[in-house]
C-alpha positions in Angstrom: 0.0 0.0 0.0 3.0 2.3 0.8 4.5 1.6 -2.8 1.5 2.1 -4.4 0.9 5.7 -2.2 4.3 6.8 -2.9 3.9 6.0 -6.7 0.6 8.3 -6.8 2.6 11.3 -5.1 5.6 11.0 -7.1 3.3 10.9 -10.1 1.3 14.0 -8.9 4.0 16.4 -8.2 3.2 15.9 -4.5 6.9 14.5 -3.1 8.3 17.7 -4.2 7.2 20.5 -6.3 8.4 21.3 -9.3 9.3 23.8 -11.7 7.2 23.6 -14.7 5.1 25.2 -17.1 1.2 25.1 -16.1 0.4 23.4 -19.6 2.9 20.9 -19.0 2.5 20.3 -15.2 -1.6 20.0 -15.9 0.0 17.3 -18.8 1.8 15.0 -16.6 -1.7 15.5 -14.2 -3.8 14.2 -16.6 -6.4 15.6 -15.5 -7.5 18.4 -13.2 -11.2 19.0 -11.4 -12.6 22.2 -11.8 -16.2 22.3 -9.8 -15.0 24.8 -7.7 -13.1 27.9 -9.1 -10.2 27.9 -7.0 -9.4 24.2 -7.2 -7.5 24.4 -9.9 -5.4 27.3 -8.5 -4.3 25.4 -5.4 -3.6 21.9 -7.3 -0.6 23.7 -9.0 0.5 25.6 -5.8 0.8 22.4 -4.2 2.9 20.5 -6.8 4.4 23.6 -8.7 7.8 26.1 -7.3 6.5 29.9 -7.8 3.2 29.1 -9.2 1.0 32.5 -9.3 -3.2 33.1 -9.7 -2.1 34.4 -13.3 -0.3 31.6 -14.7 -3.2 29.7 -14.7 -5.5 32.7 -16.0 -3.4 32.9 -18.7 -3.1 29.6 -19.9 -6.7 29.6 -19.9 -6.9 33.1 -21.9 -4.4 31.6 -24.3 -6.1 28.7 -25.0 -3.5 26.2 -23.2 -5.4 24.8 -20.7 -9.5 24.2 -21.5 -11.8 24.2 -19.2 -15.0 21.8 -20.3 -17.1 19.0 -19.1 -15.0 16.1 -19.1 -14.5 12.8 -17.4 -17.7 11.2 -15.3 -19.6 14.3 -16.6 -17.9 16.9 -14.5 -16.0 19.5 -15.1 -12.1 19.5 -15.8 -9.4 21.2 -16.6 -7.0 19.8 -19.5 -4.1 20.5 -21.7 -5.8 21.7 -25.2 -3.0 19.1 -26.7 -4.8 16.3 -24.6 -8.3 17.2 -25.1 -9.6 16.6 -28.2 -8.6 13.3 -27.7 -9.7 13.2 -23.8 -13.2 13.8 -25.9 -12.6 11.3 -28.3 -12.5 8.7 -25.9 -15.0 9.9 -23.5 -18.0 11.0 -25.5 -19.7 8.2 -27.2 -20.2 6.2 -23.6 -21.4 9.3 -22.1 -24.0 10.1 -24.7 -24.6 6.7 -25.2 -25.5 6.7 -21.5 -28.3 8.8 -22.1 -31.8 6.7 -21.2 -34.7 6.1 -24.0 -33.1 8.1 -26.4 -32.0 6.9 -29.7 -28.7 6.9 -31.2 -30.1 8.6 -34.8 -31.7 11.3 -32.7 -28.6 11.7 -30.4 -26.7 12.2 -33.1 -29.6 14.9 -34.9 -29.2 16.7 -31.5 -25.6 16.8 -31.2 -25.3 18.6 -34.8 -27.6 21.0 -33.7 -26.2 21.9 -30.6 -23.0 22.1 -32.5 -24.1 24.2 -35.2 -24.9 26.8 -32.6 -21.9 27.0 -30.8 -20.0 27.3 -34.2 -21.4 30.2 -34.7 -20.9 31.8 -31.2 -21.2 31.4 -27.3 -24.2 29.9 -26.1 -24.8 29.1 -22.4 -25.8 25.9 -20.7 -29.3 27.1 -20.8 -29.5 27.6 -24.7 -28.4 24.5 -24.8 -30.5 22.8 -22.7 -33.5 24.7 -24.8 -32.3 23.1 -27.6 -32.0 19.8 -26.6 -33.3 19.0 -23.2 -37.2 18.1 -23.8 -35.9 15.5 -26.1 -33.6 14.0 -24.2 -36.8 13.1 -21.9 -35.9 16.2 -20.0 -32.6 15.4 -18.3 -31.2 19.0 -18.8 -27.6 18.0 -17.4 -27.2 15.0 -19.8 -27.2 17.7 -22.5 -23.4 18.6 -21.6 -22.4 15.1 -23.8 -24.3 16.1 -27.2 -20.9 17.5 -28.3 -17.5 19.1 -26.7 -18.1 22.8 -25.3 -15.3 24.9 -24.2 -15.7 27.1 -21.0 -14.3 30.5 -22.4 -12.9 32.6 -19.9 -13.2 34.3 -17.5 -15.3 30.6 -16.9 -12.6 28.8 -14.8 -10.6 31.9 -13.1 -9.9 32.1 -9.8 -13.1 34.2 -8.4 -15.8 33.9 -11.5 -18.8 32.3 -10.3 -20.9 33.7 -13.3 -22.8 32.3 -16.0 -21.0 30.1 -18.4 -19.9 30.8 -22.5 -19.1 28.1 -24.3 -17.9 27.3 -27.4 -17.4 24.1 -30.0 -14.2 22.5 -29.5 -13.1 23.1 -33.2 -14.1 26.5 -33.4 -12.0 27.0 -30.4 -8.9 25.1 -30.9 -9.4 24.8 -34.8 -9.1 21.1 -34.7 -11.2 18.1 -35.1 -12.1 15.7 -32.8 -9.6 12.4 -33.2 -10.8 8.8 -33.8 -11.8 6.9 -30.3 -8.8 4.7 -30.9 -6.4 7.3 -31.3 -8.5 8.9 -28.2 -8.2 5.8 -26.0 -3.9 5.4 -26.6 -3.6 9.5 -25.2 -6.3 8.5 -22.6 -4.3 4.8 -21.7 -1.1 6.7 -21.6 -1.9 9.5 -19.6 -3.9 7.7 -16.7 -1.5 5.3 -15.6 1.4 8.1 -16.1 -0.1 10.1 -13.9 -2.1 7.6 -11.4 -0.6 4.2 -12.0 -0.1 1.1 -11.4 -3.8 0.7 -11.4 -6.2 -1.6 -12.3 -8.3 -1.3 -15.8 -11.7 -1.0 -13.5 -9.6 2.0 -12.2 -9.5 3.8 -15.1 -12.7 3.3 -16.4 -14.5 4.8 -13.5 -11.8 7.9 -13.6 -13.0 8.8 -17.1 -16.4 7.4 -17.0 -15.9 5.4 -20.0 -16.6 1.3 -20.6 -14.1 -1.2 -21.9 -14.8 -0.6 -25.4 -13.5 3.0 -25.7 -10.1 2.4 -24.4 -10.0 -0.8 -25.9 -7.7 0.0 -28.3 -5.9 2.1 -25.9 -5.2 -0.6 -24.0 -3.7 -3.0 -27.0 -1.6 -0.4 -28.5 0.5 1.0 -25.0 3.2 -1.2 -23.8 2.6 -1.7 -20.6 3.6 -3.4 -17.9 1.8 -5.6 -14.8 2.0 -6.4 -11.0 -0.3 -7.7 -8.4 -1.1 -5.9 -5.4 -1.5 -7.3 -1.9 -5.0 -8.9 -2.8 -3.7 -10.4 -6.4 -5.8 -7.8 -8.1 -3.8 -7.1 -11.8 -2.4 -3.5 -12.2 -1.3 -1.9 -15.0 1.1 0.6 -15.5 3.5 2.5 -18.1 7.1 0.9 -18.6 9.8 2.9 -16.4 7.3 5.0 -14.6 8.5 6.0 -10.7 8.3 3.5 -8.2 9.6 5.1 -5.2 10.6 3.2 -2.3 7.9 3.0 0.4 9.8 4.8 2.6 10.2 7.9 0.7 9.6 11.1 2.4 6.4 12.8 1.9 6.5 16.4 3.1 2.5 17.8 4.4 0.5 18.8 1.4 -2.6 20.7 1.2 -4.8 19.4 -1.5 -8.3 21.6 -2.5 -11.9 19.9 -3.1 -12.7 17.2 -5.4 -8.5 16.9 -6.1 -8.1 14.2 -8.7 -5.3 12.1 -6.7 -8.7 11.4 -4.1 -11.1 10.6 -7.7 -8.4 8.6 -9.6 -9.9 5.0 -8.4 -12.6 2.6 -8.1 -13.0 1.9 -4.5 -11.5 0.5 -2.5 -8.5 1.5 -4.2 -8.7 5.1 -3.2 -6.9 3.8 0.2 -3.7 4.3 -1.0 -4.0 7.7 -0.2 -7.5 8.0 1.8 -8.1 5.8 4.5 -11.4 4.0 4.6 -12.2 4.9 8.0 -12.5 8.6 6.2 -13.9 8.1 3.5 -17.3 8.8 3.8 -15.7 12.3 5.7 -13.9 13.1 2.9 -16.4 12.1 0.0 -19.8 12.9 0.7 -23.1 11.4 -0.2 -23.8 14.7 -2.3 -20.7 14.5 -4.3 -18.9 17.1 -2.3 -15.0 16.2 -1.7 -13.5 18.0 0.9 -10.3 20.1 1.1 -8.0 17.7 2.8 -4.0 17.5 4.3 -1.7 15.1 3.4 0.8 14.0 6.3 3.1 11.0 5.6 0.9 10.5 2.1 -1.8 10.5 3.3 -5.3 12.1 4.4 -5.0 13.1 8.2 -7.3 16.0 8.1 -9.5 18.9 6.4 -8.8 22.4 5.8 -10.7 25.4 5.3 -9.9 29.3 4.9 -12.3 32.1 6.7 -13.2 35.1 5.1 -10.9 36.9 7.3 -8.1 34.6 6.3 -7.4 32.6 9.1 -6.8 28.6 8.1 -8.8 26.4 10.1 -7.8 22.5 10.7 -10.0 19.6 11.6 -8.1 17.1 12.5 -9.1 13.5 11.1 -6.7 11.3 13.5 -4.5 12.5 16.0 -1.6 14.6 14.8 2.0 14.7 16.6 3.7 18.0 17.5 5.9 17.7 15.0 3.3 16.9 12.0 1.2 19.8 13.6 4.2 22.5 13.1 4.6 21.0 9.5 1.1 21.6 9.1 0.8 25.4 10.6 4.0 25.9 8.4 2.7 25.0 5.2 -0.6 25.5 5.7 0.7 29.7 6.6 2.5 29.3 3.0 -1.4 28.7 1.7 -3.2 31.0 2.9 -0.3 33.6 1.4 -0.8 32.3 -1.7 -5.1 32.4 -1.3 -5.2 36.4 -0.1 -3.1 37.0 -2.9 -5.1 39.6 -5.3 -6.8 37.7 -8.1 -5.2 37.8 -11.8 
């Protein structure tokens, strides 16, 4: 369990930050959730050295990082190199999910809704005019007729606003890839940034069935273990495997942090212990903001209005991880009072 920990915080940046570019850095993430506005912000303070509110606005005003509904039909942030094929691998089984609805006339409804966001921004509730009553009314299902990009300021640090989006090739001037070329960028990028895991793993990460990373799955070499219950993992050829008895400095991680999503259970207890689980990940959907000591989740976090960080303690915490935790957690609220790009 410690190898398998250790493997998910080398892998997310979270044994030592580093110095990288936000498009790269949300690259080797795969992945980033974006419910709340600043979660995004705070997963790259956590893994990256100097990382600022407008690095982040900026890749998003430049078109490097996207914004969209993504993976399990929430929203994410992604490298706009990764996400046309993110989509390509994702969309069919999430419109394909849809109930009583026909294939022919999901496919009517998904050029209509495309058509309109060609021609300019349209909100989520143009689009649910268009399509909803069709669908048998399920107005959120109408996110998977076709790939929408959040345009900013959707996706910066304080915009709680309405919503533009726009179609995916009138934003990044591409088309969307095949679902076989979508599964091998989808394949490769999980397990580089959350393996060795099992194949169940990923498909409840990205929401998808067997049959869209299929191909994904035959085309990456990759290699196998067996963890302490014999379940198969998968992983990428010469990806980190740090010793289980690497240091893991205290890291503060925001809500719904993908390194807490990344697994069916129970596999999600190589970095949050069962007996917190249902603290941590609520029956709403709501994933807390939660500290990392020794790897793993030892307690919640919140910041007050005023700026004062508040701790609730999960297990009982030494002196020592305590002053670790003040320290960095003083470094975080810094970085959170910090004017907005």
């Amino acid at each position: 369990m410690r190898e398998l920990n250790r493997a998910l915080l080398a892998r997310q940046l979270l044994l030592e930050r580093r110095k990288l570019g936000v498009q790269q850095a949300v690259e080797r993430l795969c992945a980033v959730q974006a419910q709340w506005p600043q979660s995004p912000y705070i997963a790259l303070w956590t893994r990256l050295i100097g990382f600022r509110k407008e690095h982040l606005t900026r890749a998003l005003e430049e078109r490097k990082v996207i914004k969209s509904t993504l993976f399990r039909i929430t929203l994410h942030m992604t490298s706009a190199r990764d996400y046309p094929y993110f989509v390509a691998a994702w969309l069919r089984a999430a419109r394909d999910s849809t109930p009583r609805v026909t294939a022919e006339k999901l496919d009517e409804l998904s050029q209509r809704v495309r058509a309109a966001a060609m021609e300019g921004p349209v909100t989520h509730e143009q689009v649910e005019a268009l399509a909803s009553t069709e669908m048998g009314g399920f107005r959120w299902r109408t996110r998977t007729l076709t790939p929408l990009v959040h345009l900013p300021p959707s996706g910066t640090w304080s915009h709680y606003g309405r919503a533009q989006l726009r179609a995916l090739e009138a934003v990044l001037g591409v088309d969307v890839p095949t679902r076989d070329e979508g599964a091998e960028r989808l394949v490769r990028s999980y397990f580089a940034a959350f393996g060795p895991a099992t194949q169940q793993d990923l498909l409840r990460f990205a929401g998808v069935r067997a049959i869209d990373v299929r191909a994904g799955l035959e085309r990456v070499e990759l290699r196998t273990f067996r963890d302490e219950r014999g379940r198969l993992l998968l992983d990428l050829p010469r990806a980190p495997l740090p010793d289980d008895d690497t240091p893991a400095p205290v890291r503060f991680l925001p809500k719904w942090d993908s390194a807490l999503l990344a697994y069916a259970p129970p596999e999600r207890t190589r970095i949050l212990p069962e007996k917190f689980r249902s603290i941590v990940i609520r029956k709403n959907g709501d994933v807390l903001p939660t500290v990392l000591v020794d790897g793993f989740v030892a307690a919640a976090w919140g910041v007050t209005r005023r700026g004062a960080l508040e701790i609730t303690p999960l297990r009982r915490l030494s002196k020592p991880e305590r002053l670790e935790i003040d320290e960095e957690g003083a470094r975080l609220v810094e970085f959170v009072v910090q004017p907005d790009a």
